[in-house]
Every structure is written in C-alpha cells, then in structure tokens.
N, C-alpha and C positions, 0 to 999 in steps of 0.2 A: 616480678617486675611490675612496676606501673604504669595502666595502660592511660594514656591521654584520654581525658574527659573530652568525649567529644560535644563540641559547642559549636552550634550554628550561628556564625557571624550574621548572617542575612535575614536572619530572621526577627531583629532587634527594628525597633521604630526610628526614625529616621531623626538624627540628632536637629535640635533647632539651637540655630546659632545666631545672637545678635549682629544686624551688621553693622559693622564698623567705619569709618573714613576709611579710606587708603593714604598710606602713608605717601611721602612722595618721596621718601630717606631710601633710595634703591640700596647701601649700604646695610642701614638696620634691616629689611626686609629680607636681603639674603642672609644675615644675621639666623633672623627666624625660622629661616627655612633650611639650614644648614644642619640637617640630620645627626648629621654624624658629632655637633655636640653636646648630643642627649646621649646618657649615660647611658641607658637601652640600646643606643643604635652604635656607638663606641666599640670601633675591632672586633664586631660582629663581623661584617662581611670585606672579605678578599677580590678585585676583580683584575683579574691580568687585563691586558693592554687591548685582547685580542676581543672584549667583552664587549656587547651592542651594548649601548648606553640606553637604550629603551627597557632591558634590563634591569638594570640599577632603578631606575625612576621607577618601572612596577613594583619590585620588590620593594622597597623607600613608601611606594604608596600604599601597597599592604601590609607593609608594617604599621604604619603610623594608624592605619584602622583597626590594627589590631590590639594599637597599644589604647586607644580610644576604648576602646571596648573593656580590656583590662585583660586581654590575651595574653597571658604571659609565655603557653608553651608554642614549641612550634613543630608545623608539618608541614608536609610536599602538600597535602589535600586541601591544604587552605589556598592555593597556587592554579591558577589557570597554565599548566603544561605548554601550553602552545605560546606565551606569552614571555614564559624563560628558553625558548627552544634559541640555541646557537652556545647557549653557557656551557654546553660538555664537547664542545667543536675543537679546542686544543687539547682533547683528552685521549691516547690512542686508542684504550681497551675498550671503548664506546666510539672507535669510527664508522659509519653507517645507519648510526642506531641513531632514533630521535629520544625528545626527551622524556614524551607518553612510554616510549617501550622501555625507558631506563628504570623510569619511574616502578613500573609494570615487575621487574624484575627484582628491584628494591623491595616490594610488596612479595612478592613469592620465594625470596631467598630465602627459605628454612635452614636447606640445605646446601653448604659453600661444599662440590664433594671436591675431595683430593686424592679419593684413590678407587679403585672398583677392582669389584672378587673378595670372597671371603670363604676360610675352609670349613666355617664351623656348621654350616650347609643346616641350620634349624628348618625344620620344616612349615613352622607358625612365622616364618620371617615374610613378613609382604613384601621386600623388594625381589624374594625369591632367588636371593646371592647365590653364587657358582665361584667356585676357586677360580682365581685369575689366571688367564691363559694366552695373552695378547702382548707376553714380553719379549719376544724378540720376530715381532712383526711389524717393517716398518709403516705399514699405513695404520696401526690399529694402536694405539696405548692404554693401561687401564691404571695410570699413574698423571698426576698432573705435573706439567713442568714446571719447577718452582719463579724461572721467571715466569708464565702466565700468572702463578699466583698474587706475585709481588706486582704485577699489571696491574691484578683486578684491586688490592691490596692500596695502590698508589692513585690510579684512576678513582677511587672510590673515597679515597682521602679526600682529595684536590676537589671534589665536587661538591665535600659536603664542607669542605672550606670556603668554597666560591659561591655557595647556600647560607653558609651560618646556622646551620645545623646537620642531624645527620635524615639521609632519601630514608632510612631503614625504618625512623621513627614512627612512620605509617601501616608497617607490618604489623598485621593481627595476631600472627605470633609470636610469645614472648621468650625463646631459645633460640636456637643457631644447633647446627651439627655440619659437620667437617667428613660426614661418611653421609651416603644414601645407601651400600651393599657391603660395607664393608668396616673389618673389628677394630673399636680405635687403636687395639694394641699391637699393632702394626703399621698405622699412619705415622710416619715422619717424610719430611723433603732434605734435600741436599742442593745448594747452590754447586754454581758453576764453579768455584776457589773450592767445593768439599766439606762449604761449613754445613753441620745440623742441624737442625730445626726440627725438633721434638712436638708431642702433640700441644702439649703447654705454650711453647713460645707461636706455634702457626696460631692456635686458639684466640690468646692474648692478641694478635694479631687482629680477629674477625670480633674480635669484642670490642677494642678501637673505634671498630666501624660500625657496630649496630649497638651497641653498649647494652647487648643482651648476654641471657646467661646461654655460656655453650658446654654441650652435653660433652661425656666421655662414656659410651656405651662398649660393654666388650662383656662376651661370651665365654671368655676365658683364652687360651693357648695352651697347647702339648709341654707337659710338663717336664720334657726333655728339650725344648726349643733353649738352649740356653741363652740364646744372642733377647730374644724378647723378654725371657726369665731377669735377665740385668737390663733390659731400658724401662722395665718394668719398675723395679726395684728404683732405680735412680727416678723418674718418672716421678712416684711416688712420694719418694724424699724431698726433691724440690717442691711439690707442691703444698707438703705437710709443714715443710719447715718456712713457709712465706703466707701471708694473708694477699700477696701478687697474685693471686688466684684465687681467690674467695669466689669471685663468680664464675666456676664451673662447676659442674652435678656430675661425679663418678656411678654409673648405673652399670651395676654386675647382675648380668642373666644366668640363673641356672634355670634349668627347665626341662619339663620331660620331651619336649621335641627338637634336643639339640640332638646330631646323629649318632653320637655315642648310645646315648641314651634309648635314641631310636631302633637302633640294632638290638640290642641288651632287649629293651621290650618285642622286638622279632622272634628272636630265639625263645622268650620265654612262650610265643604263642605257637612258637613249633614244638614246643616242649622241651628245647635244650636247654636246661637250665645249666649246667656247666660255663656255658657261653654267655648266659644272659649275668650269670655273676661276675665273668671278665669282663665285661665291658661296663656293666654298673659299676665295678671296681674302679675301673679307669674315669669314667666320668665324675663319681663325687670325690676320688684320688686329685684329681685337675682341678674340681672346682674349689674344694677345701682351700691347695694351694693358695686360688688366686683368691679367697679374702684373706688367706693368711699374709700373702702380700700387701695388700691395701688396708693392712691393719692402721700404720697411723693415720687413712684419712677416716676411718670408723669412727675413730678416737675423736675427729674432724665432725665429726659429723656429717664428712658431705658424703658420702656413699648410700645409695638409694638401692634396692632389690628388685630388681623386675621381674618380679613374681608372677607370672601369669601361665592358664589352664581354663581347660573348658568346664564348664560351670558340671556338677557334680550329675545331674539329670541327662546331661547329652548321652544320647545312645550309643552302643559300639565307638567308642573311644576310650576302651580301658585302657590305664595308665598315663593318659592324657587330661585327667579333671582333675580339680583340685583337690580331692584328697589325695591324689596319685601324688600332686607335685609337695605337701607336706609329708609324707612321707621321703620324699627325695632330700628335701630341704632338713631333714631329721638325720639322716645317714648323714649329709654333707658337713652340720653341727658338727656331728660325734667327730668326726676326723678332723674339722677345725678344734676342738678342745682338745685332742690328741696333740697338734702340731702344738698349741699352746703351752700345754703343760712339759713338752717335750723343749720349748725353746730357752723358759722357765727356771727349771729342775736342771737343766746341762749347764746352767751360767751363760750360756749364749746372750742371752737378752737380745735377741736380735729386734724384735718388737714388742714380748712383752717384760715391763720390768717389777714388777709386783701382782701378785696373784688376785689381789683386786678387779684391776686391768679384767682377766681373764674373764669373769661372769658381768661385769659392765660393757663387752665390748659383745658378746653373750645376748644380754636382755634387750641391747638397741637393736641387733639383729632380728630377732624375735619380734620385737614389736613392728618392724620393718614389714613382719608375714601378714601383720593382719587384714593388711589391703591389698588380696588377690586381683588382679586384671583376668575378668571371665569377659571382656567387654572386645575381643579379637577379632578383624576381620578374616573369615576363610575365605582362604587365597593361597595361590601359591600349590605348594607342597601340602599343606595342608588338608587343601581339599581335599587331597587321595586318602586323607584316614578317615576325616568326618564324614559321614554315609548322611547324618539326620536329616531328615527331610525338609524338616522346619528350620533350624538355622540353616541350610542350602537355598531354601526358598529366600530368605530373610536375606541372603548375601547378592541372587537374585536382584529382588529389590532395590536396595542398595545401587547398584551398578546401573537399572534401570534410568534411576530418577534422573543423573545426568549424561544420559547417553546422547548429549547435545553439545556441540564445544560452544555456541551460544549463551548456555545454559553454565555451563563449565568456567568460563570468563567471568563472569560475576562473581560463581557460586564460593568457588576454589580459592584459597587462603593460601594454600602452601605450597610448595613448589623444591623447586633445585636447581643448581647449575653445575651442569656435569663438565667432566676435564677437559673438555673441549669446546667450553664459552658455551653449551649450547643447554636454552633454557626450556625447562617441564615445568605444569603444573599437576596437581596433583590433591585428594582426597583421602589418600592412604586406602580404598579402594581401588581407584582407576586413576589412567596417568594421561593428562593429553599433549603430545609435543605442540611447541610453538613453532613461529617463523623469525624466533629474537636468539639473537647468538652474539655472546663479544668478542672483540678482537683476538684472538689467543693467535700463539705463534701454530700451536697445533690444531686451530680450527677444523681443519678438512683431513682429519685423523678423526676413525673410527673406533667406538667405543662400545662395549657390552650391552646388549638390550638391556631397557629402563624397566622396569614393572615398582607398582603393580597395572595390570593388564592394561598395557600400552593402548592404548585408540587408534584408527589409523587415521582419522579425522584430525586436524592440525587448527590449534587457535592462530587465527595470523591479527596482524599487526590492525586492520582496519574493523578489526572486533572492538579495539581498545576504543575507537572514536568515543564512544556514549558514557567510558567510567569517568571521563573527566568532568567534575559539578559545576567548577569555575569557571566564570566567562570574563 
C-alpha cells in the first residue's frame, strides 16, 4: 500500500493576496463562494440533517486550504477532532464515544477480531491462543455477533461518507486481520436468516472500509476435519477464480513450534522415537495437504510462507532454529510432490493439470524459504523452551521501554477490537487496555484474555487530549 506523504500544511508562508474591491453583486459573490461547484468539492461530502453546520463550514474551510496548497490526498490528521465532534452523533456503533476516541481506534484497528480460540496452540504465537471454550456460557462468547459486525461495518461506512474520505487512512499500518488468536480457516459468521459469510466476503467487507490489504493466516487444520477440508476447497476456488480479491495475502505457517510438532520433538528428547515419528508424521501429513489445497492461489501468487525459527546460534532450542525448521519444510516438499504427482498420474487433475505446473509451483515455494523471520518476540509459550540468557534479557528490554501507558499512547501503532466493541493497543510485545468500547449488542459479554502480556495499567480517554496537532 501507499502510505500518504506526510506534508505539513502549517509550515508554508503565509499566502499574499492582492486586495480587491468588494463586490456589491451579493448574488455573484455567493456564486464564488459556493463550494460545492468546484469539481474537487462536488459529491465529496454527505451531511444528514442532523449535522451542525459549523461542521460543514470547517471542513469547506480546510478544504479549500488544502486545495491552495495542492493537497490533493486526504486524512482525519489534517482535522482539528474537537471541531468535527457531534458528526458520528446519529451513528449507534459510536454512542458514547467522541470523535478523538473514534479517531483513536481508526488508528489502531490492525485487528477487526471476529472470533477468539485457536487449537493449533503454536508456542511462538504472541497472542498465546487457547482452544475456545466460552460456547455455551451465557455471559462469555468467543465469537462475534454478525449483527455487531454489520454495526461496526455500517457505522464505519456512514462516517467516512459523512468525511469524504476513509478515518482508517491515517493508520500506520498498511493490512487489517480479521483474527487476533485465532486460525482464519475457521472464521466465517452466519446472519440471523442463516446466510454465510465466508472469510472472503467478511474481508472484502473490512477492505471497503480501510482499502488495505487483509491477511488470511492459517496454521493449517486436522486432516480429517472434513467440514473445514471443503470451506477450504471452495474458499480457495472463489478466490483463485476472481481478481475480487487481489487484495488479500494467503500466509501458511508450518513451523517447528506448532504442537504436533512440539510433542514429536518431546518424545525425541525422551528418546521415544517411535512417537516422535507419529507425530512428525501427522504434522508434515497436515501441512503438505494444506498447500496442496491452496495450490491454485500459489499459482496466484498470493500465498506467502511464514517461515520462522530462532536464529541457528540460540542455545538449548534444538529443533527450534532454522535449520530445524528447513529441514521440516524439506519433509513437507517431499509429500507435497507426492500429492502432486499422485493427483497428476490418476487423471484427477484436481489442481495440477500439466507436470510443468508441478516443479513451478515447487521453485516459487522454495524461493518463498529464503526469507526466514529469526526476528520473534519470546513470549508466550515460548518462553518455556528458550532458556538463553541474552534473548531473555533482550525480551526484558523490550517490555521495559513502554512499561508506561503514557508512553504507550503515543508509542503504539496497532491495536484490535475485540468481539465485544472493546479496544487494545498493542506492540506485539505487550497489550494495554483502553477505556474506548463501541456500541455492540454484546458489549458487557466476557471474552478470553488478550495477550500478549496484558498491563493492568489502562490508556483512558483523556491521555488522547495531546495527540491532536490541530487547532
């Protein structure tokens, strides 16, 4: 994506203007002054009825300096906050909330989550996921309600209608995810009529609204799960056979500290190796499948490897650095060319239809390996394998620098909003809750601890006074 060139308006010399008579033609003069028929300001902006008109005039008046200037893109940053504050007042999903902490949330939305729990329980996962276990407790869900979605979905529309532009464009990160704990190959919603809503059309959905690219990360699933095995499949096919989806990134984890894998390396340092071959079995058995299914988006191009291990020198983590994880990713090959040549040679053709295909979908994988992430926060599950003193120290650190929600407010770029309206910020070290939440139907429903390592320190609302530049 591209990020807006940031230009300081204020910083320019003060234009000098010849003065003029004044006309006495009150006719021609509101003629001239009539915005809205300059091509620029033309069906730009929407204002319901309900709209202060001091509103209109600032926004009218910052435009017109911006177009002076030759500003052509637009942000919330260029906006005095407290100057548009009453324009999100007919909006339900933001009842309560002003327009700083809207804003505030628009900036931290990384994460839109829609579901919480995941079983694939990796132990390098900083959100530290837990299989979900909050489904038939009425005060707790680990599911979002698809109308809150469609709330935040419509509320988030209307606003950047009633702006003429989108709040998101100011986020300094350039993706979205749809999961904070959880695998996307078990995200979908279901309305109240039953209809589905797959990860592609919810996505498609949150790309509308931030016109960033949003991720599909997934760890794989049990190669006996048949119900996921075909949303998968289909999943796949709609988005291989439409460029309506170009802007999402398919990212498949294999990795030595998913818990198959984890166990498999137990056994071998107990010395069972019998066991440590079952379960090595099962894991690159699973993982093989799942690029054998994502073969046509390979083909796409758009499927990414997240490849990552602790860098080859970490002490006591064998099996965990990267040549552990080439060698994983070497067995997994072998059994994806298996499945290849098996689908091939039968007439199947289920994905591949020329043996070409077979070593080009092959070399793009491979070339995928050569950019290992040794760059992992320990955290988590984690920490209980890595012992080293130095990256422990170094994680330490890290955590230290913003042990300040002060500090935190500023510092911190990304964020989430979990299924129950209520917003985090976040470092992918450490998490600090807010005191900003939107309207959801399920606001006061309880949801799974946040990591990584929650703070019990809360950013609230009148930390936000100082981010705003404009007066």
């Amino acid at each position: 994506m591209i990020t807006p060139i940031q230009n300081s308006l204020y910083n320019y010399p003060p234009l000098q203007y010849k003065k003029q008579p004044q006309s006495t033609n009150n006719a021609a003069c509101k003629k001239v002054l009539n915005l809205n028929n300059l091509p620029f300001y033309k069906n730009q902006i929407s204002f319901g009825q309900s709209d202060d008109e001091k509103i209109r005039k600032y926004m009218k008046k910052i435009r017109l300096k911006h177009t002076r200037h030759g500003v052509t893109y637009k942000n919330i940053d260029l906006y005095n906050t407290k100057k548009l504050e009453g324009i999100q007042k007919d909006i339900d999903v933001f009842k309560g909330l002003s327009m700083e902490q809207i804003k505030f949330i628009a900036k931290h939305s990384t994460e839109f989550v829609l579901q919480r729990g995941c079983h694939n329980m990796c132990a390098h996962c900083y959100a530290k996921a837990m299989p979900p276990s909050y489904q038939k407790m009425p005060d707790k869900i680990n599911k979002i309600d698809f109308e809150d979605f469609e709330k935040l979905y419509y509320g988030f529309k209307e606003l950047n209608k009633k702006l003429g532009f989108s709040i998101f464009k100011s986020a300094k990160n350039d993706y979205n995810t749809l999961f904070h704990d959880a695998d996307s190959s078990t995200i979908f919603l279901q309305d109240k009529n039953g209809k589905v809503y797959d990860y592609l059309d919810l996505s498609k959905m949150v790309h509308e609204l931030t016109d960033k690219t949003v991720l599909f990360d997934t760890a794989g699933w049990n190669i006996q799960d048949k119900k996921t095995q075909k949303r998968m499949e289909e999943l796949v096919k709609k988005a291989a056979s439409s460029d309506e989806y170009d802007f999402m990134e398919f990212n498949i984890s294999t990795n030595p500290f998913h818990a198959l894998n984890y166990r498999a390396l137990q056994h071998l340092k107990n010395g069972d190796y019998e066991k440590y071959d079952k379960f090595r079995d099962i894991y690159t058995t699973r993982m093989a499948n799942v690029l054998f299914t994502f073969t046509p988006l390979i083909e796409k191009e758009q499927v990414n490897l997240l490849a990552r291990a602790l860098p080859n020198e970490t002490r006591h983590a064998k099996g965990y650095r990267e040549d552990d994880l080439l060698k994983l990713y070497s067995e997994v090959f072998i059994k994806l060319l298996k499945l290849y040549k098996q689908d091939y040679e039968s007439g199947a053709h289920k994905v591949i239809k020329d043996e070409e295909q077979i070593n080009k979908n092959l070399d793009y994988l491979n070339k995928k390996l050569k950019k290992v992430d040794k760059s992992m926060g320990i955290n988590g599950r984690l920490a209980d394998i890595v012992t080293d003193k130095k990256i422990v120290a170094y994680k330490a650190t890290k955590e230290r620098t913003y042990a300040n929600p002060h500090k935190a407010v500023k510092a911190f770029t990304d964020g989430l909003i979990d299924i129950n309206g209520k917003l985090y910020v976040m470092n992918w070290y450490e998490t600090y809750p807010t005191d900003i939440q939107l309207n959801y139907k399920n606001k006061d429903k309880i949801t799974a601890p946040i990591h990584p390592s929650l703070n019990e320190q809360k950013i609230t609302s009148d930390m936000l006074e100082d981010l705003d530049n404009r007066k």
